[in-house]
TORPA-4810 file (N, C-alpha, C, O; in nm, 3 decimals):
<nodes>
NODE_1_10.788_9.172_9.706_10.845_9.162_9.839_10.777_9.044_9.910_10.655_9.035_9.923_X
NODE_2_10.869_8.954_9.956_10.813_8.821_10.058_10.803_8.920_10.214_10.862_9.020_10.256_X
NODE_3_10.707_8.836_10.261_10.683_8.862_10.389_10.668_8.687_10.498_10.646_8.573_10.459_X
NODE_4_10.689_8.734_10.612_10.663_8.609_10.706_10.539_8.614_10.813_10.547_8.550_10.919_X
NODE_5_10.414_8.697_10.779_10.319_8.768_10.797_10.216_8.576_10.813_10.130_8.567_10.902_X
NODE_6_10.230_8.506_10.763_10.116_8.393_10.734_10.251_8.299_10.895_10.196_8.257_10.996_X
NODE_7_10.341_8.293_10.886_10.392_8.233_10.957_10.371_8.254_11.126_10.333_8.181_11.216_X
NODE_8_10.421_8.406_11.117_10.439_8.456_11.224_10.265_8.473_11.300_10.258_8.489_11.422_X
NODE_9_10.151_8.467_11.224_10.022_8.500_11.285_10.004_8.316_11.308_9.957_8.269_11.411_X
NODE_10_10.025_8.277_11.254_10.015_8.086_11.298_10.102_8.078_11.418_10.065_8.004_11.509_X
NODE_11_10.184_8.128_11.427_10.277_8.107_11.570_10.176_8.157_11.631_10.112_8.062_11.675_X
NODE_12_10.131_8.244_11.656_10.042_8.319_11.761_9.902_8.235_11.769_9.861_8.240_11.885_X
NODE_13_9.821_8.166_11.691_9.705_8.125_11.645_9.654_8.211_11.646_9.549_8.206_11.709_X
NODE_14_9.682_8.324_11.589_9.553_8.400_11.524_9.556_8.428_11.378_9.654_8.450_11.307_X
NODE_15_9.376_8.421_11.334_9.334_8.410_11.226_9.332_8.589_11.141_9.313_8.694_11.202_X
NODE_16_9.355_8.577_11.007_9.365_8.671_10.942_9.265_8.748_11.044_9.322_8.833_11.113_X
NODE_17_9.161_8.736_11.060_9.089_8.890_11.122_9.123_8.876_11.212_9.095_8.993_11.236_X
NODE_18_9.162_8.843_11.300_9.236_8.860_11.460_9.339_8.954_11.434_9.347_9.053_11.506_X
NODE_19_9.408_8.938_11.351_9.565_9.008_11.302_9.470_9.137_11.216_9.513_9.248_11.247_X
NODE_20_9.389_9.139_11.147_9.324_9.234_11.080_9.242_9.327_11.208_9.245_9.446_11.177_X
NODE_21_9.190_9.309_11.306_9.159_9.363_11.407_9.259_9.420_11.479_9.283_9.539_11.504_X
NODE_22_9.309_9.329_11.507_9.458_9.441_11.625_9.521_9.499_11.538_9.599_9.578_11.590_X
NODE_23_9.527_9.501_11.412_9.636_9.622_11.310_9.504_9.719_11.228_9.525_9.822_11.165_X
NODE_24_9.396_9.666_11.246_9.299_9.814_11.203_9.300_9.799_11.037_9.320_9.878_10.944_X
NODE_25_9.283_9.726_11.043_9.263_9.709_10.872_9.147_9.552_10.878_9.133_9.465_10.964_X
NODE_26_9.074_9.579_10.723_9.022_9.449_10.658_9.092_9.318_10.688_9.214_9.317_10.706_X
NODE_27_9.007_9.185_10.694_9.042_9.098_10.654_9.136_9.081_10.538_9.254_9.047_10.544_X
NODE_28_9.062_9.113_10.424_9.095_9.125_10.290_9.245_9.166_10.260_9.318_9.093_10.194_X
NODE_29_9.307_9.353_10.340_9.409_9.374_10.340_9.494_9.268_10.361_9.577_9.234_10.276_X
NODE_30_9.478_9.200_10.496_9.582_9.075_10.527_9.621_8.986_10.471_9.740_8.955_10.460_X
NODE_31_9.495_8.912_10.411_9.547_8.808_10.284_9.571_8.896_10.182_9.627_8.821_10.102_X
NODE_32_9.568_9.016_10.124_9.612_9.052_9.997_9.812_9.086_10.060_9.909_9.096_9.985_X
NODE_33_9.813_9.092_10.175_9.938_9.135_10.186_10.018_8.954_10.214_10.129_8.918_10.175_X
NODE_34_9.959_8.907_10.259_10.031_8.722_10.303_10.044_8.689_10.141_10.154_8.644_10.108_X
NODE_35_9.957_8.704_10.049_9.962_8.640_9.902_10.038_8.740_9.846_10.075_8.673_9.749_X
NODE_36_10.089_8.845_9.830_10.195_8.920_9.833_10.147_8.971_9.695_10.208_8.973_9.588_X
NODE_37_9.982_9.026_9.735_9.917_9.080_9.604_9.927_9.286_9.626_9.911_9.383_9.552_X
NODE_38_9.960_9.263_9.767_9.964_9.409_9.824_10.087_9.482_9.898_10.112_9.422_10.002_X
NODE_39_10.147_9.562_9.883_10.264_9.613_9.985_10.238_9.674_10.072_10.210_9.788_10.034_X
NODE_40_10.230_9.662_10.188_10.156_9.802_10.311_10.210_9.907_10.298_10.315_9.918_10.235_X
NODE_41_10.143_10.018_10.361_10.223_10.167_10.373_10.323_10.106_10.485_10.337_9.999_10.545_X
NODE_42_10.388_10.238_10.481_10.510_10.236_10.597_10.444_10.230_10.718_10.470_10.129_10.784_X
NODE_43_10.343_10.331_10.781_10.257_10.299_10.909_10.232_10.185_10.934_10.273_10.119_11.030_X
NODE_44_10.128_10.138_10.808_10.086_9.971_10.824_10.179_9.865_10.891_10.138_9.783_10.974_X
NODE_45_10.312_9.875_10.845_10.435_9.814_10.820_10.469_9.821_10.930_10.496_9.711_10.978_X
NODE_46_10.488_9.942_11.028_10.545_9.977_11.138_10.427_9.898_11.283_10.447_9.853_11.396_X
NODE_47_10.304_9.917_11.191_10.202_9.860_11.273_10.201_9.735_11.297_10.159_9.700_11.407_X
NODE_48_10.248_9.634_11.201_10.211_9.473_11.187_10.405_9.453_11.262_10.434_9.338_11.295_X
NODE_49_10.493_9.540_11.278_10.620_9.469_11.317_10.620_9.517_11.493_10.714_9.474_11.560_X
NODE_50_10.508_9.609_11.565_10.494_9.663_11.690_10.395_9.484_11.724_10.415_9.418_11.826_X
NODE_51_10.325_9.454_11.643_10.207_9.398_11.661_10.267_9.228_11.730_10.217_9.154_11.814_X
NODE_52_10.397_9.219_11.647_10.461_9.124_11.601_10.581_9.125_11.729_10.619_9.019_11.777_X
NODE_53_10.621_9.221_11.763_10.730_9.231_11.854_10.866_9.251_11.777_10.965_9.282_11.844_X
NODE_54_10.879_9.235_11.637_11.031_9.233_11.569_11.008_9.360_11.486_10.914_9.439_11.496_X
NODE_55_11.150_9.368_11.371_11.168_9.488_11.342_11.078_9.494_11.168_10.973_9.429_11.163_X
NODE_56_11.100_9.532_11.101_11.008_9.549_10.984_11.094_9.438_10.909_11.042_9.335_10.865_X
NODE_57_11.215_9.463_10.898_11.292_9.370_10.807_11.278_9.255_10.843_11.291_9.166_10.759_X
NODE_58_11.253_9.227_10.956_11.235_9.071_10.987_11.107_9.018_10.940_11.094_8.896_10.948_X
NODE_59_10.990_9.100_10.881_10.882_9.087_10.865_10.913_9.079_10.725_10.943_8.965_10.689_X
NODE_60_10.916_9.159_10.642_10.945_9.200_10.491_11.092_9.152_10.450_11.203_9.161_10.503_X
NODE_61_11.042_9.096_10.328_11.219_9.036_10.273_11.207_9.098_10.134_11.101_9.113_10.074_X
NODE_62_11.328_9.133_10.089_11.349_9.181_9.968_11.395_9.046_9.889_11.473_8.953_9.910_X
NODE_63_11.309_9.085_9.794_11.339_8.947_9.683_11.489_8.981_9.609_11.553_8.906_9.535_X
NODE_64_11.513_9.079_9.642_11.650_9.089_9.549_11.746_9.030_9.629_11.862_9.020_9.589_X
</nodes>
């Protein structure tokens, strides 16, 4: 699954732990989810698209 997670935190200027702080998770989680080594839970998911202002799908793209 692509995400727009590296884009959308550069619009904002904030750095992986800035975005890892206001969503309550690791550094680490964030880049494992931007390098698209990790899939979030649904909470997570719901957390980073409240965080973001848009809906989940606009965040997460299905590669299919």
């Amino acid at each position: 699954m692509r995400n727009r997670i590296t884009d959308l935190r550069a619009e904002r200027g904030w750095t992986q732990a800035d975005l890892a702080q206001r969503a309550g998770v690791s550094r680490q989680t964030i880049n494992a989810i931007e390098t698209g080594k990790f899939d979030p839970s649904l909470p997570l998911a719901f957390r980073l698209a409240r965080l973001f202002g848009l809906k989940i799908e606009e965040i997460f793209l299905d590669d299919q």
